[in-house]
N, C-alpha and C positions, 0 to 999 in steps of 0.2 A: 589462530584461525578465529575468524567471528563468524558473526550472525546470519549472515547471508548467504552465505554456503552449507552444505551439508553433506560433509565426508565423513566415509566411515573407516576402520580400520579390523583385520579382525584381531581374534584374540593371541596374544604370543607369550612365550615365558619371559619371566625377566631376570629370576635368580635360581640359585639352586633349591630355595628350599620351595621350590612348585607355587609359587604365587604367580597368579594371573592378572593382568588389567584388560581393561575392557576403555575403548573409547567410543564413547558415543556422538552424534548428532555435536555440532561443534554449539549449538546455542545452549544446549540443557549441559554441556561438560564442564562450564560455570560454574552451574546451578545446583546440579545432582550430589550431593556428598559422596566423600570418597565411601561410607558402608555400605553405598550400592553397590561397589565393583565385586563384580563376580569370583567367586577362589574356588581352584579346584579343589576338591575332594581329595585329601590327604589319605597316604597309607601308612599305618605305623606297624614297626617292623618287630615282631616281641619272639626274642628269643625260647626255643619250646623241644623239649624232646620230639614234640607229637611235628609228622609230615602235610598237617592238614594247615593253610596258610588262614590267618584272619582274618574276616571279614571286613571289608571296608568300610569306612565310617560312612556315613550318610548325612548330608545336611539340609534339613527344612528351605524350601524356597520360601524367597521373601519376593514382595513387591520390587524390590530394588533391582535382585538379580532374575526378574522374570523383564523385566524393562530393559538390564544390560543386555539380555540372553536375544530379546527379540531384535535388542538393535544389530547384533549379532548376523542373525537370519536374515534381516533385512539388509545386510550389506552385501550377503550374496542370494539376493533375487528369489529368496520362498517366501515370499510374500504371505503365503497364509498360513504359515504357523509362526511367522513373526506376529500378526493381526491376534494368533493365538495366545501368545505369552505378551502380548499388551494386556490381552483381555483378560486374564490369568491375572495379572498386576493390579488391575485396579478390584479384585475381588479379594486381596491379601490386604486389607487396612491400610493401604498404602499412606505416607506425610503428602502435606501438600504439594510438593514438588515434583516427588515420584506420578503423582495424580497428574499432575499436570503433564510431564513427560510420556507418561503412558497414556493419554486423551490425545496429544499432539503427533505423535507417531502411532496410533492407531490412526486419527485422521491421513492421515500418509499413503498406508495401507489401504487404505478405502478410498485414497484420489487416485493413488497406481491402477485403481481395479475398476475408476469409474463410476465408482458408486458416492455420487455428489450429497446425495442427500444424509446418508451416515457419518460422510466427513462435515458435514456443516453441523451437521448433531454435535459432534467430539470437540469441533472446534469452539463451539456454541458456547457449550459447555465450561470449556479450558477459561474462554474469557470473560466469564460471568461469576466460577465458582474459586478458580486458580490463578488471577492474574495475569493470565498471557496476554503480551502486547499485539495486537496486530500487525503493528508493521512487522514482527515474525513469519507473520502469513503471507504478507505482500511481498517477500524476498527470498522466499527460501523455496530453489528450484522445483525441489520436490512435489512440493503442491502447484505447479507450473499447471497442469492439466488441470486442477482444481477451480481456478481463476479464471478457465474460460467455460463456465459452466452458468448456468441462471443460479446455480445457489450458492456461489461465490457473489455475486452482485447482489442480492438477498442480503448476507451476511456482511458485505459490507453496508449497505443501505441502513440494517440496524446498528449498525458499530458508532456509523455517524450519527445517528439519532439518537442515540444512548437509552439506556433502560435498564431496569430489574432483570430482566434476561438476559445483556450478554454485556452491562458494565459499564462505563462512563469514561474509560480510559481512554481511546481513541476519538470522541468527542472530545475530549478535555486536550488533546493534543493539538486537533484541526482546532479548537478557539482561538489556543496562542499562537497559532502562524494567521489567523484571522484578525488578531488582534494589533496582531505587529504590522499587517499591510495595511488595516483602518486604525488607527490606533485614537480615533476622536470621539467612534461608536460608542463609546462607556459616556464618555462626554455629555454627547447627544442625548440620549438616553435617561440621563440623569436629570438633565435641563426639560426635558420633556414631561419624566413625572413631576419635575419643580413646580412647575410652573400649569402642569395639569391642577393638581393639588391647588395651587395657590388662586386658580379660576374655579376652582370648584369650592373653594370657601367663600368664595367674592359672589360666589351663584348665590349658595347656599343663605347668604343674609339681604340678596337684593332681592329674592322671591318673594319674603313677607312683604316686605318694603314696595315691589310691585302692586301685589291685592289691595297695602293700604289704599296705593295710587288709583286703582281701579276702582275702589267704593268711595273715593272722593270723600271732602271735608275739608275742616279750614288746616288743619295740620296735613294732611294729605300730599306725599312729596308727589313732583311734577311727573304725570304719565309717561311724556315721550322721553324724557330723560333713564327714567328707570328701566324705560323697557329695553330703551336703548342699551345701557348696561349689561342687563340679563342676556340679552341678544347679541354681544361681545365676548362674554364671557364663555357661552355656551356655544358658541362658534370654536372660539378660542380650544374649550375641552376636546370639542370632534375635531380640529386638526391635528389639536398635540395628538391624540390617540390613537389618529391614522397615521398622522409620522411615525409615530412608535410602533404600529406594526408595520408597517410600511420597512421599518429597518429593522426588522425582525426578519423580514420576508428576505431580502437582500444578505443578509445574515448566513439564511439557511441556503442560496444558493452559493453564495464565497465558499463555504464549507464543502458543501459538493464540487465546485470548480475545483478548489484545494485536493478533495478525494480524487477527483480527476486525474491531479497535476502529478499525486504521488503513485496512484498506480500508472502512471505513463511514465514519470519516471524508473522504473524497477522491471519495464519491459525491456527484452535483449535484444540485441543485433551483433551479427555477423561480420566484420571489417572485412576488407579484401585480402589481408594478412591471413583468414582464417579465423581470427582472436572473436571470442566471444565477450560482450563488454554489455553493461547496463545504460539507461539512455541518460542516467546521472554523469556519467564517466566522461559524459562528452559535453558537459558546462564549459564555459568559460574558451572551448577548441572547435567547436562549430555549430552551424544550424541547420538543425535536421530539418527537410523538407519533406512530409508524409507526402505520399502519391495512393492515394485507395479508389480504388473501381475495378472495371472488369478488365481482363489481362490487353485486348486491345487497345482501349484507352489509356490504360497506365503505360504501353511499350511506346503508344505513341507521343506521350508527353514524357519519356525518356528520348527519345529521339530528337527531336527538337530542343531540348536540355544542355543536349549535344555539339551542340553551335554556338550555344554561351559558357562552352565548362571552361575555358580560361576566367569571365571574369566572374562565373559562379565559385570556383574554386576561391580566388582571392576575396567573396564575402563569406568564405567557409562553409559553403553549403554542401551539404550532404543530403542526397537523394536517396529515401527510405524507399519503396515502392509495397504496397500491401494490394495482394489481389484477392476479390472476392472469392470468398470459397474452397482456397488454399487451406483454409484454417479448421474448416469442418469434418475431416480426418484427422486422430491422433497419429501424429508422426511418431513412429517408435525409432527412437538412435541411439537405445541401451538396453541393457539386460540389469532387472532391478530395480532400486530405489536410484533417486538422483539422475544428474547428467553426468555424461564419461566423466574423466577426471581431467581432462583437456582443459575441458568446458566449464567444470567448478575451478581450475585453478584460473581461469580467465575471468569469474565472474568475480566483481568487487565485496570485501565485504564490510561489517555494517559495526561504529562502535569506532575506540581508538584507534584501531588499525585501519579504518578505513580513512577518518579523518587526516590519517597522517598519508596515507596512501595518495587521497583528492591533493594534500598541498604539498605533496612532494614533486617538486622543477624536475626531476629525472624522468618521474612516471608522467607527468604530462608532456613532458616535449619524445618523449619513446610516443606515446598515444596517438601526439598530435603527425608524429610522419608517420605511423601506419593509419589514417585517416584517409582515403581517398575520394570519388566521387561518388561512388556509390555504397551503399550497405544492405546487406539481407536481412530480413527477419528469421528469427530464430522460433518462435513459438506463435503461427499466423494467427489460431486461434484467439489468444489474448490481446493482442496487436487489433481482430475483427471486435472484436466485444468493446474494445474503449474507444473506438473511433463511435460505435453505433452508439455508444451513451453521452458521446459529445454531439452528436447528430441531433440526439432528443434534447441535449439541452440547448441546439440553437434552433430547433426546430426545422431540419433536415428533415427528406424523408431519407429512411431505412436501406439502406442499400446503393442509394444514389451516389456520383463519382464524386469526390472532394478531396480538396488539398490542404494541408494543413503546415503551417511555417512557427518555427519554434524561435524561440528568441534564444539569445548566448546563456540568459542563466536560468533555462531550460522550460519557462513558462509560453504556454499561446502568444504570439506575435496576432497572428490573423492566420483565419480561415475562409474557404468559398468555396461555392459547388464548383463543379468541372474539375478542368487542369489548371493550372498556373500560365499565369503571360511573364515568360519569362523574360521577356526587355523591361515591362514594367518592372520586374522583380531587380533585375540586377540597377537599374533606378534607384528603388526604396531601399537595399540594404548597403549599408556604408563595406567599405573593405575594411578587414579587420584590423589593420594597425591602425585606422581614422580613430577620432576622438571618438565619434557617436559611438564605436562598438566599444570604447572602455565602461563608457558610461551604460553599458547593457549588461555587462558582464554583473 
């Protein structure tokens, strides 16, 4: 089991002599050394004239087994005395790890409970003082409710910006996939201070050289010549400079579109099989077509849809529909931490096994025929919140009807306000065995 998911188990014997394991959270079961596992409380059995039995041993909690104990609780839905024996945990000296597993499953407990601002605290925390990677955060159902919160967007906002408060790792991530789709920016950049630099020495000795021009004499070089110089050069400085941030500026919005593309990626949907599936899962097998606005408008560009689903289906499109407002209620469809177990055994996860899961022929072509023309959302909530931060960065207004077409290897194709003109649509996208869609993939 990896990353992505978050199954619990509870605790069972395994041999005779009463030792206990404890599985936890499938990311931290990595990570956690095995002297965290919890062990029952042994009875030793001392032969005695006397009818009075022994007292049982007793053993000192540790950080370790107040972090097993809670993941315990928390796998069956007491929520607040799991939240207890985190809190317990990080007040026993806990190692780094332990710290970090009790920070990230207290945050847990505080997204269950809706309380956004203590889970952004813990999580804050986790990734500034213990290493936790965010994309931990962006995958793992549990904090599902979390992510459609203003202090999920907060938290990521600084992740990407990086800093002394919550760590450089997530920036340092979104550069090299920035780096890889521009890959000439260091180039640029380079060239730019060069040759800043190299106008700015070229100033630096034509300036004397100008004054001599200006007080005149028989050695005195030519006026219009010098100034002219000076006046290339210093031009030259102010464009490199503005180049230079000018691709700085461009920089910081690829990184955001990138923050974008992975939280959009890692949002669920519904198949008409039932199967619960991330919108990663559906690379390379089809292209989702966002439908968002109010229920009227979205049924009626379902309808009209309708009339083209033969050759929509053959350019693989899949019809998302997000309606305002759906998402503004926590939909509750468990008792607990997590989603049913349906629903995490459907969701992908993250790490070798998922790698091998993406390029396995058996799991995509099962995928690709339960695919049909339509798909539900699963959590409207997070589904409303990413569309309104793509809205701000094309400069939408907030709530206005918009559609949105994803390409086969799962980045923005194009967007527009309204609905979709679907004659034009099935026009622009090729059918999928054409060349053009190999070349998208």
């Amino acid at each position: 089991m990896a990353a992505a998911t978050a199954t619990f188990s509870l605790l069972h014997p395994v041999s005779s002599n009463t030792e206990w394991r404890t599985q936890t959270k499938s990311w931290f079961l990595k990570n956690i050394p095995a002297s965290i596992a919890l062990r029952k409380a042994r009875f030793s059995v001392i032969t005695s004239s006397s009818s009075t039995p022994p007292p049982p041993e007793t053993s000192t909690p540790t950080a370790g087994s107040c972090v097993n104990m809670g993941l315990s609780l928390f796998s069956k839905g007491r929520v607040k005395e799991a939240l207890s024996q985190f809190e317990t945990a990080l007040t026993l000296n806990p190692n780094p790890m332990e710290a970090q597993a009790a920070l990230y499953n207290k945050a847990c407990c505080h997204a269950s409970r809706r309380e956004g601002k203590k889970a952004a605290d813990c999580l804050r925390m986790a990734l500034r003082e213990y290493g936790l990677k965010f994309g931990t955060i962006l995958n793992d159902p549990d904090l599902a409710s979390f992510r459609a919160l203003p202090e999920f967007k907060e938290l990521q906002e600084e992740a990407r910006l990086g800093g002394e408060d919550i760590g450089y790792s997530f920036r340092r991530d979104l550069k090299l996939i920035s780096e890889v789709q521009a890959p000439f920016r260091g180039v640029r950049r380079f060239f730019y201070i060069a040759l800043s630099a190299a106008a700015g020495i070229s100033t630096f000795f034509t300036v004397p050289r100008l004054f001599r021009a200006i007080k005149g004499g028989d050695d005195a070089p030519d006026l219009w010549e010098t100034a002219g110089n000076a006046a290339i050069n210093i031009a030259g400085i102010v464009v490199l400079v503005a180049l230079f941030f000018w691709d700085n500026k461009k920089e910081e919005e690829q990184l955001s579109q990138i923050s974008r593309d992975e939280t959009l990626s890692r949002l669920p949907l519904r198949l008409s099989t039932n199967r619960v599936v991330e919108l990663v899962q559906l690379r390379d097998t089809a292209r989702p077509v966002i439908l968002a606005g109010k229920k009227e408008t979205v049924s009626l560009a379902m309808q009209k849809a309708e009339r083209f689903r033969t050759e929509l289906v053959r350019r693989g499109v899949l019809l998302v529909p997000v309606i305002w407002g759906e998402g503004r209620e926590p939909q509750v469809e468990k008792k607990g931490f997590g989603v049913s177990e349906k629903v995490v055994a459907a969701l992908p996860s993250v790490g070798d096994d998922f790698e091998k899961r993406a390029q396995s022929i058996t799991a995509r072509s099962r995928l690709k025929a339960e695919i049909r023309f339509k798909a539900e959302v699963v959590s409207p909530a997070e589904w409303e919140r990413w569309i309104m931060d793509q809205q701000k960065a094309e400069g939408v207004t907030l709530g206005e009807g918009v559609y949105i077409i994803l390409r086969l290897d799962g980045r923005v194709r194009r967007s527009g306000k309204g609905m979709p003109d679907w004659p034009q649509i099935v026009k622009e996208l090729p059918p999928m065995e054409a060349f053009l869609s190999k070349l998208e993939r």
